[in-house]
C-alpha positions as CSV (number, residue, x, y, z in Angstrom):
1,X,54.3,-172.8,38.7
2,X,56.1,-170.3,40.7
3,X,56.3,-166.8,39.8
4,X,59.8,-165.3,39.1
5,X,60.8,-161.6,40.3
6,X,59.4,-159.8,36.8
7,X,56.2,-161.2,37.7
8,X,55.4,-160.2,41.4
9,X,53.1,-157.4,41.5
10,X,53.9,-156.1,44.8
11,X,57.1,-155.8,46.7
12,X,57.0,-156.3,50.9
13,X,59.0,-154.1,53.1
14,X,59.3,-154.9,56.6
15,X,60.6,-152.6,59.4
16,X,60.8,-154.3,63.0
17,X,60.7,-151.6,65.8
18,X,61.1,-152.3,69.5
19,X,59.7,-150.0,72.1
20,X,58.7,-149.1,75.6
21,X,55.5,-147.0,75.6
22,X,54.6,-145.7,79.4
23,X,57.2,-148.0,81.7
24,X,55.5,-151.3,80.0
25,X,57.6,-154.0,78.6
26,X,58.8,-153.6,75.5
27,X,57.1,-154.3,72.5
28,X,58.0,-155.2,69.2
29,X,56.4,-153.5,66.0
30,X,56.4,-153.8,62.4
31,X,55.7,-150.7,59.7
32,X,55.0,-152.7,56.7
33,X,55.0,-151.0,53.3
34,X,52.9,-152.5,50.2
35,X,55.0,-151.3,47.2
36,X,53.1,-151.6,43.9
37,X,55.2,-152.4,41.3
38,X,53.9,-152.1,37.9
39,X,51.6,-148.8,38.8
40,X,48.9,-148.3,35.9
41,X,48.2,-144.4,37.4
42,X,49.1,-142.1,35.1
43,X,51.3,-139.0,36.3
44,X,53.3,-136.3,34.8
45,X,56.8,-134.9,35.1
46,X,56.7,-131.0,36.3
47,X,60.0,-128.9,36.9
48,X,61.0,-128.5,41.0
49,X,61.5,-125.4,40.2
50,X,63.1,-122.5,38.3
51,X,66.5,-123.5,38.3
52,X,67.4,-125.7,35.1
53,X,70.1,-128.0,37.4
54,X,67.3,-129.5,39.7
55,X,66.1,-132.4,38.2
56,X,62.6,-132.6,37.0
57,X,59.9,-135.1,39.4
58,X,57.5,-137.4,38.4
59,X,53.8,-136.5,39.8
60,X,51.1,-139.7,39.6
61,X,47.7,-139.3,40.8
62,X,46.6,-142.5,41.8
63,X,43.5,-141.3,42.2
64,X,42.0,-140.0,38.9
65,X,40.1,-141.6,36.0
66,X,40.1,-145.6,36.0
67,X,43.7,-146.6,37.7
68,X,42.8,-149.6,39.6
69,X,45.7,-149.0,41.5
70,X,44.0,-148.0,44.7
71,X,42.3,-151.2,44.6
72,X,45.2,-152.7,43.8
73,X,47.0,-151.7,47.5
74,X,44.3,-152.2,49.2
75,X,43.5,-156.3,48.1
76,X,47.5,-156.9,49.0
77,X,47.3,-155.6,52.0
78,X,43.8,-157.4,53.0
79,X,46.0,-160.2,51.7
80,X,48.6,-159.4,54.0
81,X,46.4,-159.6,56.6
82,X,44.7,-162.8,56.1
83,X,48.7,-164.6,55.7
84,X,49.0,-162.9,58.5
85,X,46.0,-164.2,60.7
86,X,46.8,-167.7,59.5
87,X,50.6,-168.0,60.2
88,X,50.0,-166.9,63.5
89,X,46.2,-168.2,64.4
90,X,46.8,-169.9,67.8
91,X,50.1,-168.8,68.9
92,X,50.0,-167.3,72.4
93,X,52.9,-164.8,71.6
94,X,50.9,-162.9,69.3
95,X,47.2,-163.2,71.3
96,X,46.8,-159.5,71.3
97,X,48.2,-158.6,68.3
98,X,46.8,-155.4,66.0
99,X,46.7,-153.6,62.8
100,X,46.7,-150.2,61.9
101,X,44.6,-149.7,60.1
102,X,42.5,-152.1,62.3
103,X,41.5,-155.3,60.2
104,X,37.9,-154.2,60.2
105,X,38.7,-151.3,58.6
106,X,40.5,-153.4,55.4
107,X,37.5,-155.4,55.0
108,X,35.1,-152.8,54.3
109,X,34.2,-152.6,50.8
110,X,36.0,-150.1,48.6
């Protein structure tokens, strides 16, 4: 059964970036943002500051007591990785192809 929008827990953002780093060839690059979308952090709205027109922010700490959203980013983007690895196993174009963070890095345990 496929998933409709509601259901998806993360959203993808690609950004494609072409550059020339030290007189090479260009290359091309992709910033790649993992959005959660239904955050279980808890967080807290403060005042920016004195002044009663600026509109209040909304402060999470992903970080403290049992959010699992930490977690949560970090499987996607291992999963992102491994989609990734497959799509473009054996394609010569992308033979030296990295991550940042390096894939070694996203398989550590957390």
């Amino acid at each position: 059964a496929k998933a409709s929008s509601n259901d998806a827990a993360v959203e993808l953002q690609l950004t494609p970036r072409c550059k020339a780093i030290g007189g090479n060839a260009p290359t091309l690059t992709y910033k790649v943002y993992i959005i959660l979308l239904h955050s279980k952090s808890l967080g807290r709205v403060v005042a920016k500051s004195a002044n009663a027109a600026d509109l209040p922010v909304l402060r999470l700490d992903m970080f403290s007591g049992s959010a699992p959203d930490p977690y949560q980013l970090i499987r996607h983007a291992r999963d992102f990785y491994r989609l990734i690895l497959e799509e473009l196993a054996g394609d010569p174009a992308f033979a030296n192809l990295r991550f940042d963070p390096p894939k070694e890095i996203m398989e550590d345990d957390v």
